[in-house]
FIRO-623948 format. One line per field, with one value per residue (C-alpha): residue number from 1; x, y, z. Coordinates in Angstrom, 2 decimals. Layout:
seq NUM, ...
X X, ...
Y Y, ...
Z Z, ...
//
This chain:
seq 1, 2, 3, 4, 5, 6, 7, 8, 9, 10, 11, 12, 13, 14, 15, 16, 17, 18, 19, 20, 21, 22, 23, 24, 25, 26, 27, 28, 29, 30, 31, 32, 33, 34, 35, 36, 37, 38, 39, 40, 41, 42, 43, 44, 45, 46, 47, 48, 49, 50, 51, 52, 53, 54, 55, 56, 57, 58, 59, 60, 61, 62, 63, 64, 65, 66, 67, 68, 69, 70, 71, 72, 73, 74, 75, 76, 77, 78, 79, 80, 81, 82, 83, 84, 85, 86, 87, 88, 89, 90, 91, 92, 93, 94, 95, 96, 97, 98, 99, 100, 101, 102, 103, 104, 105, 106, 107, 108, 109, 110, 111, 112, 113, 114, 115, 116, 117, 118, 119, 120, 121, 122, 123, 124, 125, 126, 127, 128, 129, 130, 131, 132, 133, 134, 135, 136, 137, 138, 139, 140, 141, 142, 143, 144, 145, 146, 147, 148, 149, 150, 151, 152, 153, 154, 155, 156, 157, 158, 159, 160, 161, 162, 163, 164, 165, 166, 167, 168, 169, 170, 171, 172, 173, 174, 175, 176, 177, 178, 179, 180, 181, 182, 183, 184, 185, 186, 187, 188, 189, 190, 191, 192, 193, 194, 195, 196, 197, 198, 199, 200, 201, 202, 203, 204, 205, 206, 207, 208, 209, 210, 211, 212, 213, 214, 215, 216, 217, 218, 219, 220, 221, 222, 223, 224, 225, 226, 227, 228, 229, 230, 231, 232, 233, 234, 235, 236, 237, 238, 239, 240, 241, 242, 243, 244, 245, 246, 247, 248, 249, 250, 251, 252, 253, 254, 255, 256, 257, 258, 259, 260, 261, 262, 263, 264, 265, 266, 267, 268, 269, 270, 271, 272, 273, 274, 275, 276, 277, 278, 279, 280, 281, 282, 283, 284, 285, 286, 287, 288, 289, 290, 291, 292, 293, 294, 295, 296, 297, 298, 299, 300, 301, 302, 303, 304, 305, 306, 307, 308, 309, 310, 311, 312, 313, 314, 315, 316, 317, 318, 319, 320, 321, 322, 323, 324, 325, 326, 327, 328, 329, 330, 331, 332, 333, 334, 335, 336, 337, 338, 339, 340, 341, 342, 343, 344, 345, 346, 347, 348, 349, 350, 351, 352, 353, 354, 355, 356, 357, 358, 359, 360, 361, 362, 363, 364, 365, 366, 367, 368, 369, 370, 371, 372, 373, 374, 375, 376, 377, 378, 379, 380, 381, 382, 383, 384, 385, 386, 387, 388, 389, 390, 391, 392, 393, 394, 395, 396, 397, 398, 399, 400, 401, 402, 403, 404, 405, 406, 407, 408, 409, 410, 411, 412, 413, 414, 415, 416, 417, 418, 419, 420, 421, 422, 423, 424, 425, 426, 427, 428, 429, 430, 431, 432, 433, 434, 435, 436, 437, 438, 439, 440, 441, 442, 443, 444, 445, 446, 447, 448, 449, 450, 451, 452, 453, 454, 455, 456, 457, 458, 459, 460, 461, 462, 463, 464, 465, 466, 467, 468, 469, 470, 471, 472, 473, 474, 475, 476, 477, 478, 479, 480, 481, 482, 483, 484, 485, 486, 487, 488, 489, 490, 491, 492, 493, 494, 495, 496, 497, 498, 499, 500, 501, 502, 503, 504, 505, 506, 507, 508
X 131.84, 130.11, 126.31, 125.92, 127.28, 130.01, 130.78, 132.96, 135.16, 135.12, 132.83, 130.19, 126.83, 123.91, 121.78, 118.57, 115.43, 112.88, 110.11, 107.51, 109.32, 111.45, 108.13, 106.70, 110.15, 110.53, 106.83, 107.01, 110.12, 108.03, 105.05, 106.86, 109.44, 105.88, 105.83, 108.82, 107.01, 104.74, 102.19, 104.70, 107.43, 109.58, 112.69, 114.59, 111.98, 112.96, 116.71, 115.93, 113.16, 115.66, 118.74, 116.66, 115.98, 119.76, 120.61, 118.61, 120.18, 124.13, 122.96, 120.50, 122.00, 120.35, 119.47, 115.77, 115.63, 116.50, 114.05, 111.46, 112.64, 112.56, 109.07, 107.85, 109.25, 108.44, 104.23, 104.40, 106.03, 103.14, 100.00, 100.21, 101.34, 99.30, 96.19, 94.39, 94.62, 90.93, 89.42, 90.00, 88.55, 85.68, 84.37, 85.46, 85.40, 82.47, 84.67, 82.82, 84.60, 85.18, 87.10, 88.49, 90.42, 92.01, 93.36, 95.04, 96.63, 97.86, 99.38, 101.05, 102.40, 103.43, 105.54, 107.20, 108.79, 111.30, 112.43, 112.59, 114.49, 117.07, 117.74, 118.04, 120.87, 122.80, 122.47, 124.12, 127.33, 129.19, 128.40, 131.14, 130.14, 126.42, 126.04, 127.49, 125.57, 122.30, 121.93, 123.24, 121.02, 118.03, 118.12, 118.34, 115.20, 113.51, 114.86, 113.04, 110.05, 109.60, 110.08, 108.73, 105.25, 105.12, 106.04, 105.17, 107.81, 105.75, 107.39, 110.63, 112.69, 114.58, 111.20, 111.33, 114.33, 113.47, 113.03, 116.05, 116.71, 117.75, 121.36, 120.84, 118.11, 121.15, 121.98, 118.75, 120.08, 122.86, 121.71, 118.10, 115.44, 117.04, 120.65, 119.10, 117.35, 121.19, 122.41, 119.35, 119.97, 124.32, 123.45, 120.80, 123.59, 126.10, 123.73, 124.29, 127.60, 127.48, 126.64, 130.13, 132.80, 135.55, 133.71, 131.80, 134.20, 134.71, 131.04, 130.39, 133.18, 131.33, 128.01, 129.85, 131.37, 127.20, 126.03, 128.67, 128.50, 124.52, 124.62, 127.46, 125.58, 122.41, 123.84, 125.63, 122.77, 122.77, 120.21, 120.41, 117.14, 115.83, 114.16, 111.66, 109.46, 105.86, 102.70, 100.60, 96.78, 96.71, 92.93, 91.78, 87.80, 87.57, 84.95, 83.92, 85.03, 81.57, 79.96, 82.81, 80.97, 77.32, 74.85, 73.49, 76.78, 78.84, 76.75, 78.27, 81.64, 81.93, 80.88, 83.05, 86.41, 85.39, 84.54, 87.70, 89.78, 87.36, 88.55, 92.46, 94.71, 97.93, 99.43, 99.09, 96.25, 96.57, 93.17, 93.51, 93.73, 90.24, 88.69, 86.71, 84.63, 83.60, 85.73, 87.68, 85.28, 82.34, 82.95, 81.08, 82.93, 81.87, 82.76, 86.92, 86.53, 85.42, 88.21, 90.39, 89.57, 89.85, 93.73, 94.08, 93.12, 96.00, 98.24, 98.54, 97.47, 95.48, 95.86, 93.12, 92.92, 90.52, 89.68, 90.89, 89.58, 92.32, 92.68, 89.48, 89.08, 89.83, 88.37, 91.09, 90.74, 93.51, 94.10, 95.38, 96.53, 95.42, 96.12, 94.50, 95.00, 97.98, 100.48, 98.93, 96.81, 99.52, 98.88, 100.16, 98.96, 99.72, 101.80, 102.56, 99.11, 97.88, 97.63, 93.82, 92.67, 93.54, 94.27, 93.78, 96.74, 96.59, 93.16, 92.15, 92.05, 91.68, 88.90, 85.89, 86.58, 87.93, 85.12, 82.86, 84.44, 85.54, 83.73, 86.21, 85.18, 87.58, 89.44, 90.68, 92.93, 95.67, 99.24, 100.23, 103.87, 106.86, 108.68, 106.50, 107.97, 107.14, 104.18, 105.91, 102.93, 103.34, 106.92, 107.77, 108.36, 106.64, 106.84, 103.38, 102.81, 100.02, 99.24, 101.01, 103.55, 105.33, 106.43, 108.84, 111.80, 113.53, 110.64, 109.98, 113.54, 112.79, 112.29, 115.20, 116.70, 114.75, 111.75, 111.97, 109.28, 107.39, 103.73, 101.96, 98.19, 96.11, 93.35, 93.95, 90.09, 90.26, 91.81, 89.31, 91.10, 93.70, 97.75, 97.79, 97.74, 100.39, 102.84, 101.90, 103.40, 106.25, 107.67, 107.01, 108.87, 111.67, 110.67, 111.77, 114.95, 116.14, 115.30, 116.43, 112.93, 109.80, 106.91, 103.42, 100.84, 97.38, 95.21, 91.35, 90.60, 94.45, 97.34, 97.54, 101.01, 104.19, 107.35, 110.93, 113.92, 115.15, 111.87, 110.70, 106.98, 106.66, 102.68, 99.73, 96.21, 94.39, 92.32, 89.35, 88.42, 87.54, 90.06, 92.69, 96.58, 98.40, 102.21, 105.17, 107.74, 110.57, 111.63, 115.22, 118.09, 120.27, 120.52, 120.91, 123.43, 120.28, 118.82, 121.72, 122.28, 118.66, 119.09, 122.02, 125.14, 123.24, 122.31, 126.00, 127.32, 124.96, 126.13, 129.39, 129.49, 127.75, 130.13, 133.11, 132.02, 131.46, 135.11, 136.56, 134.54, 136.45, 139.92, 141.52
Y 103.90, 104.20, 104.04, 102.66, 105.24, 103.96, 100.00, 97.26, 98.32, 101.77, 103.23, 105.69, 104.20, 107.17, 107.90, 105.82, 105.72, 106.84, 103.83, 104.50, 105.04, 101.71, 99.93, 101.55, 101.47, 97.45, 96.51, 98.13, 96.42, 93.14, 94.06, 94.77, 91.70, 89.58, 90.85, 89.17, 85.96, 84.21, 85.84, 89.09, 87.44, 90.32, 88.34, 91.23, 92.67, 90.55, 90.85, 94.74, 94.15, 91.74, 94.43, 96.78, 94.79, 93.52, 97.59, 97.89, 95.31, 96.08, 99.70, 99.12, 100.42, 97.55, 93.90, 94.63, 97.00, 94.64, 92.16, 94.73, 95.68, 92.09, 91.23, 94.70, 92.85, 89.42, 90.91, 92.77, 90.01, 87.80, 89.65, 90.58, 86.90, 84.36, 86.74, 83.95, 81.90, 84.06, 82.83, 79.10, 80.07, 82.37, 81.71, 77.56, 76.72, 78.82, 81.17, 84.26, 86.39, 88.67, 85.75, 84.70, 87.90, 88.25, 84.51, 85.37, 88.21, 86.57, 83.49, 86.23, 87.39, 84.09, 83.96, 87.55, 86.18, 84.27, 87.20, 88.88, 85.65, 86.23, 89.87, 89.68, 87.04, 88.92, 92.21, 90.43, 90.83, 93.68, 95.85, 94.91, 91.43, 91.63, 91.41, 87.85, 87.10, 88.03, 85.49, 82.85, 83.26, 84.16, 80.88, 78.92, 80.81, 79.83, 76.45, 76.26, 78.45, 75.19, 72.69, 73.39, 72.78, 70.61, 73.69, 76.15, 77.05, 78.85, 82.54, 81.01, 83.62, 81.13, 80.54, 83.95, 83.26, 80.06, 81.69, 80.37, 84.08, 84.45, 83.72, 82.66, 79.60, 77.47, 77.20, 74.63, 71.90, 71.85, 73.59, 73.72, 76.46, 77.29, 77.75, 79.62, 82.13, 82.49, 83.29, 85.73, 87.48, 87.61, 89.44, 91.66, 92.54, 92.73, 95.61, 97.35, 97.52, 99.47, 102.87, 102.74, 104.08, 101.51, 98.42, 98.84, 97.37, 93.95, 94.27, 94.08, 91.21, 89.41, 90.02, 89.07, 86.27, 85.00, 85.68, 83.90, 80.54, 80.56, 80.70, 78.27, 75.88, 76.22, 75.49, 72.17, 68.84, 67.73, 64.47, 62.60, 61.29, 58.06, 56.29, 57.64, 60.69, 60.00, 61.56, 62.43, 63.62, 65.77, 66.48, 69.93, 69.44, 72.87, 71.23, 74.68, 73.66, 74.43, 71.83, 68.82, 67.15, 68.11, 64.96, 66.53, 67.18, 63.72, 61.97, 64.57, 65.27, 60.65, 60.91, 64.26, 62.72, 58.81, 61.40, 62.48, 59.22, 57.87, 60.67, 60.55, 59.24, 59.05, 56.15, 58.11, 60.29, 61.73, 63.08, 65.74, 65.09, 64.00, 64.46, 61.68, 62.26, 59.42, 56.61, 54.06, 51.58, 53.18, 53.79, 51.10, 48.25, 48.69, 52.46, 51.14, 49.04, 51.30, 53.36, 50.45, 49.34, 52.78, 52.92, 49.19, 50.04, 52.36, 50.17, 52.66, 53.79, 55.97, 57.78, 59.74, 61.06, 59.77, 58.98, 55.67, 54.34, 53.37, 49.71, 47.54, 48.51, 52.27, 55.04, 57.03, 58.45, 58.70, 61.59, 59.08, 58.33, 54.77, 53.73, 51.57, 49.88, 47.35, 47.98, 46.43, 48.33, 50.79, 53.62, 56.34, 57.86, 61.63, 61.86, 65.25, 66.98, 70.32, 71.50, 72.15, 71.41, 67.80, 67.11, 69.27, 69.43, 68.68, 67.10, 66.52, 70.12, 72.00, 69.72, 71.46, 74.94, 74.37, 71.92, 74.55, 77.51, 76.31, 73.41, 71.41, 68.09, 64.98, 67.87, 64.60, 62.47, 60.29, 60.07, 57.77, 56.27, 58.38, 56.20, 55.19, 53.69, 55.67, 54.18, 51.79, 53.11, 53.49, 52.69, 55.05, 55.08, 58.77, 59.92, 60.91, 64.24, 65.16, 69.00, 70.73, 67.96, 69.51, 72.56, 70.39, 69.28, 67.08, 65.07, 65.15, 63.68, 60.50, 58.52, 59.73, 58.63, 55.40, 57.66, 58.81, 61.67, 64.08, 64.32, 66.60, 66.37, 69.19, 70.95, 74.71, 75.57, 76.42, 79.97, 80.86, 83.79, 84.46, 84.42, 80.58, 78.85, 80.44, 80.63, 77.16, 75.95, 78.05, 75.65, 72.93, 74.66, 74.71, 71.08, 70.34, 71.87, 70.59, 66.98, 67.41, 65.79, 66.77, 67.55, 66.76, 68.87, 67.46, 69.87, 70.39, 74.58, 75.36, 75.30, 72.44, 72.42, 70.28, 71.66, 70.72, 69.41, 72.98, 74.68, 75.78, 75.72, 74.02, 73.99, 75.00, 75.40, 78.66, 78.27, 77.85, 76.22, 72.60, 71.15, 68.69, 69.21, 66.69, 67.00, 65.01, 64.50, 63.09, 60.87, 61.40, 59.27, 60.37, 62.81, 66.00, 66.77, 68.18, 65.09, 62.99, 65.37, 67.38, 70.10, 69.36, 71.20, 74.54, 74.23, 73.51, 76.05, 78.66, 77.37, 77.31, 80.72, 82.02, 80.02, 81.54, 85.37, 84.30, 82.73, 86.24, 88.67, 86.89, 87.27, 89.74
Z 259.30, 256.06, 257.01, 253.54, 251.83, 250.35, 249.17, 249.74, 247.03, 247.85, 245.42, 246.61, 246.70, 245.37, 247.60, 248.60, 246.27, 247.39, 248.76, 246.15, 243.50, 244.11, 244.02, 241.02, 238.79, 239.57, 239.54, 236.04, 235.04, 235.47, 234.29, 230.99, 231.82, 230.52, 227.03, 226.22, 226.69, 224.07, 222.61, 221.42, 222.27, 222.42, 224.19, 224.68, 226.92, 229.15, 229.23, 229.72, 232.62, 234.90, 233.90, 236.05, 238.92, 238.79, 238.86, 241.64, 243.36, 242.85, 244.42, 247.09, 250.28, 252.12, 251.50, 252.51, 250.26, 247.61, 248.16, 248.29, 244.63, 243.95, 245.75, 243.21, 240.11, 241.13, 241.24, 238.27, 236.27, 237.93, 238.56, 234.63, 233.50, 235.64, 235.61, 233.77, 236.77, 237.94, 234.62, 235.77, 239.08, 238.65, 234.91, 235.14, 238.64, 239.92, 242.61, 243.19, 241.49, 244.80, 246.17, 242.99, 242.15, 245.58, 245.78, 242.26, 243.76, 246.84, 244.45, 242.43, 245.95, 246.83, 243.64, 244.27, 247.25, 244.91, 243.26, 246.22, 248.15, 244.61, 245.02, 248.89, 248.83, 245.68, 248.14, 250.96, 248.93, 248.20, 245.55, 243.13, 243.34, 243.12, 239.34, 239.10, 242.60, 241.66, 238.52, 240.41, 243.48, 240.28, 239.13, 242.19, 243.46, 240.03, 241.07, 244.14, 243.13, 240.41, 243.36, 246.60, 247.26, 243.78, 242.12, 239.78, 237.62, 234.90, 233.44, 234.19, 232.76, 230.67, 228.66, 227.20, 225.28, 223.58, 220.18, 217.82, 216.86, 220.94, 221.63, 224.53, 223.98, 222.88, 226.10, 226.46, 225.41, 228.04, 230.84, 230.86, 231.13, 234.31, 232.59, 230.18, 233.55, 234.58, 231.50, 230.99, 234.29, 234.02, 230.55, 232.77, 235.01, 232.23, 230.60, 234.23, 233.93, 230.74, 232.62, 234.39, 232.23, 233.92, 233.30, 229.84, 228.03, 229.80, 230.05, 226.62, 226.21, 228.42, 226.58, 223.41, 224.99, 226.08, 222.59, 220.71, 223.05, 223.06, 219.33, 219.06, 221.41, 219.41, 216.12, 217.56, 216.51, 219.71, 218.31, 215.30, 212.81, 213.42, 211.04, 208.23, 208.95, 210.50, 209.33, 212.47, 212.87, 216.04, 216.87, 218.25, 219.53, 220.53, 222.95, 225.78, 229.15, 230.22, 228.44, 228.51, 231.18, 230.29, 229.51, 226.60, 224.30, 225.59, 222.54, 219.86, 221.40, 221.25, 217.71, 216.61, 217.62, 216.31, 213.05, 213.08, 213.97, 210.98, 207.97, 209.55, 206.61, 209.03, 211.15, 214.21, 214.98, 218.43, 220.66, 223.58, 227.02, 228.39, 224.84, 225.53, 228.92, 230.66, 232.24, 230.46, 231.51, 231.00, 227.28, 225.26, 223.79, 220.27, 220.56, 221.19, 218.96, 215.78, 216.92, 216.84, 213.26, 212.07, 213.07, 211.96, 208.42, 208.31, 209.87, 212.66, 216.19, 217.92, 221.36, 222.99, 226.80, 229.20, 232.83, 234.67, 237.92, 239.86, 240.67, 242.56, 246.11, 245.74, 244.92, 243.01, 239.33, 237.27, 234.56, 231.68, 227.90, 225.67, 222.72, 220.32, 216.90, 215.33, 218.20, 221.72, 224.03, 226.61, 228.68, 230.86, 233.70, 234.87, 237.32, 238.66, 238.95, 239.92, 243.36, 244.22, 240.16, 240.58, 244.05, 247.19, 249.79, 253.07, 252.50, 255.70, 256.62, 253.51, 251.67, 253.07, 252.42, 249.02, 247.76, 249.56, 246.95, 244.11, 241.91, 239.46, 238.22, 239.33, 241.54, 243.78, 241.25, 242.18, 240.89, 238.19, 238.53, 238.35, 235.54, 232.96, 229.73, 226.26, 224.43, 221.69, 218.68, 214.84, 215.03, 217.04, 221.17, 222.12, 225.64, 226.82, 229.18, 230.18, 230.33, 233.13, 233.04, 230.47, 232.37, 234.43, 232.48, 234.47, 234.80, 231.01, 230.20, 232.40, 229.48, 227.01, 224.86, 224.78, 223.56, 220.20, 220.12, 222.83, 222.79, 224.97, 225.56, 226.53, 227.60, 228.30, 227.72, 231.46, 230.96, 228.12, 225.89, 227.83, 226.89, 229.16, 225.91, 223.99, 227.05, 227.38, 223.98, 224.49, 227.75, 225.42, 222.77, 225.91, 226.06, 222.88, 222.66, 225.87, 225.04, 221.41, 220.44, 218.15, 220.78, 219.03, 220.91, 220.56, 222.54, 223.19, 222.12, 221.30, 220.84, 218.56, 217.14, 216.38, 216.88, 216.14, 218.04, 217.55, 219.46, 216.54, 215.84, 212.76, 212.02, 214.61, 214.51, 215.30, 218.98, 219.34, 216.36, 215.58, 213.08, 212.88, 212.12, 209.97, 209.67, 208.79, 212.10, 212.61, 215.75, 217.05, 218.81, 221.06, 224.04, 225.21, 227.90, 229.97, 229.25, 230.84, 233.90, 234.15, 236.25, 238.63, 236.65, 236.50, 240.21, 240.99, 239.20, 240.65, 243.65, 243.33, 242.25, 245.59, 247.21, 245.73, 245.89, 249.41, 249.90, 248.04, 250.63, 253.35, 251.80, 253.29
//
């Protein structure tokens, strides 16, 4: 017998950490793991955070000990990263902040347990095998950590890496952010490898081997130009969440943005989401149709967010996008909304302590259609999302390649100062170079921004300021080989390779 001294390969196994230090090592590693996300952006970071918890893992002497590491770096990475989640609820939504802080923790929690789920599995191989199991089982957990439930795959690790300078964002465009995660956490493992003498040299093959690819990938056009460039108008209200809704400013926040439609010079001029706070129908006739004229006179269009009742006889709002001016009247509706922010689970049951605790306007929304076709405006066919829609991809892809351009409306004044906004433009950065589209980000306090096919941010607005961004984009044809398959060949493959490290361990 070994009593997990010694591994499947024969190698000696050190000796156990110690609890606390296990704890405090990993919950460090992610704690740090969130400066290589936007703001600092310090992509390495990141690599360097997961290589710890992957060293962890190939050693532990148990799988429980594993996930423990993994449940330590899973509330690091989180409880530093999401923390703006008890702005929305105590400053916005008018949680006492005693209740507020420990629901933030507890949904940090709930995240570790995917991180934990990934490094348990990788442990229940042996220890020469673990550094290929544990990215494969990483980004299947990030899989399911951005499904079940509705999901919440924010701080993906794949995100991190979305800066062109990072080899491993060209991966994007054919596997996804959650390719990207695998090939994140197999050059996290790879970096484990280095300290053994007998494997740092197919180690760094194999990193070179990563870099080269991701760099190759990234340099291939994966899109083509269609048609002439556009001139936009994207519209920043910086309007304070706190007085959106109030009686007394919805006079000058109707006039500010008709102000700005009014002075726009550019075909398109696009509005945030829900810049302009009443219903559809309550809105005054001559109010659309000033904006209307305005965007005729350019020969263009104009799309602004608003609120929709749902159709006669029911009582549902919808979170939704119109346009106005030369091309007809269209629309979207959101689709995937926020658990609790937009619609409360398990209503029946959960409804009267929530609304009880927590006070968000419109909290009880209801879902636009899954497929919606892009909005056919300035000669151009742009695929609306609507803010927290964009950090799904697959879903985002739905209307590729028929849609030529991404536009992303948004209003992230819910987390006040806090890094939500910036890490927030970086998935749509992802957005962009998985779909192989410009993304035109038209948001209410920040960050207003267009970015290239390529990710790259190409001119933004500073937040919290009231201004308006005009840039020249260009619509693309064409698609993606994420945008064909979504996520499906990166989930295969991570299954397939758990599958065949299982198959070898029963060899004899």
């Amino acid at each position: 017998m070994t009593n997990g001294l010694a591994g499947a390969g024969g190698r000696a196994r050190p000796k156990a950490v110690p609890l606390a230090l296990l704890v405090l090592v990993t919950l460090i590693a992610g704690a740090v793991s969130v400066l290589g996300f936007a703001p600092l952006s310090l992509f390495p970071l990141a690599v360097i955070g997961i290589g710890v918890l992957a060293w962890y893992v190939t050693h532990a002497t148990r799988p429980r000990d594993a996930a423990l590491a993994g449940f330590a770096f899973g509330l690091g990475l989180f409880t530093c990263g999401i923390g703006w989640i008890y702005v929305a609820l105590h400053t916005f939504g008018a949680m006492p902040a005693w209740l507020a802080a420990p629901v933030t923790l507890v949904f940090a929690a709930y995240l570790a347990l995917f991180p934990a789920l990934a490094a348990g599995v990788a442990a229940q191989f042996p220890t020469t095998l673990r550094w290929l199991a544990f990215p494969a089982a990483w980004a299947l957990s990030e899989w399911l950590r951005g499904w079940l439930f509705t999901g919440f795959p924010w701080l993906s690790t794949g995100y991190s890496q979305v800066a062109v300078t990072s080899p491993f964002g060209g991966f994007a465009p054919v596997l996804g952010v959650f390719g990207v995660s695998f090939v994140t956490a197999l050059a996290g493992s790879a970096l484990t490898l280095l300290i053994e003498p007998a494997r740092r040299i197919p180690a760094l093959a194999g990193l070179a081997v990563l870099v080269a690819v991701g760099y190759g990938l990234g340099a291939i056009p994966w899109t083509a130009p269609r048609g002439k460039p556009l001139d936009v108008t994207l519209v920043q209200g910086n309007v304070a969440q706190d007085m959106k809704f109030r009686e007394d400013t919805l006079i000058r926040t109707l006039v500010s943005y008709e102000e700005a439609v009014a002075k726009a010079t550019t075909p398109l001029v696009i509005l945030p989401e829900t810049a302009l706070p009443l219903f559809l129908h309550e809105l005054p006739a001559e109010y659309l149709e000033r904006l209307r004229q305005h965007a005729v006179r350019r020969g263009g269009d104009v799309i602004f967010g608003v609120f929709e009742n749902a159709p006669r006889g029911s009582d549902g709002v919808f979170n939704a996008v119109t346009s106005l001016g030369v091309s007809p009247s269209q629309g979207y509706r959101k689709h995937h909304l926020v658990p609790f922010g937009e619609f409360i689970p398990l209503k029946a049951m959960l409804a009267p302590v929530i609304n009880e605790w927590l006070h968000i306007p419109l909290s009880d929304q209801t879902r636009g259609e899954a497929r919606q076709p892009p909005l056919a405006v300035a000669g151009q066919k742009i695929a609306i999302n609507i803010c927290y829609e964009d950090v799904f991809g697959e879903e985002i892809v739905r209307p590729l390649p028929e849609a030529t351009l991404l536009a992303n409306v948004t209003n992230d004044a819910w987390y006040g100062e806090s890094w939500a906004a910036e890490q927030h433009m970086q998935i749509s950065q992802m957005r962009a170079r998985e779909s192989g589209r410009w993304m035109l980000r038209a948001t209410n306090t920040g960050k207003t921004a267009v970015i290239d096919e390529r990710g790259q941010v190409r001119a933004s607005l500073p937040q919290f300021r009231e201004d308006v961004l005009i840039a020249s984009v260009q619509g693309m044809s064409g698609a993606t080989p994420y945008a064909m398959a979504g996520n499906a060949p990166v989930m295969l493959i991570a299954a397939a390779v758990l599958g065949a490290l299982r198959w070898r361990m029963r060899r004899p």
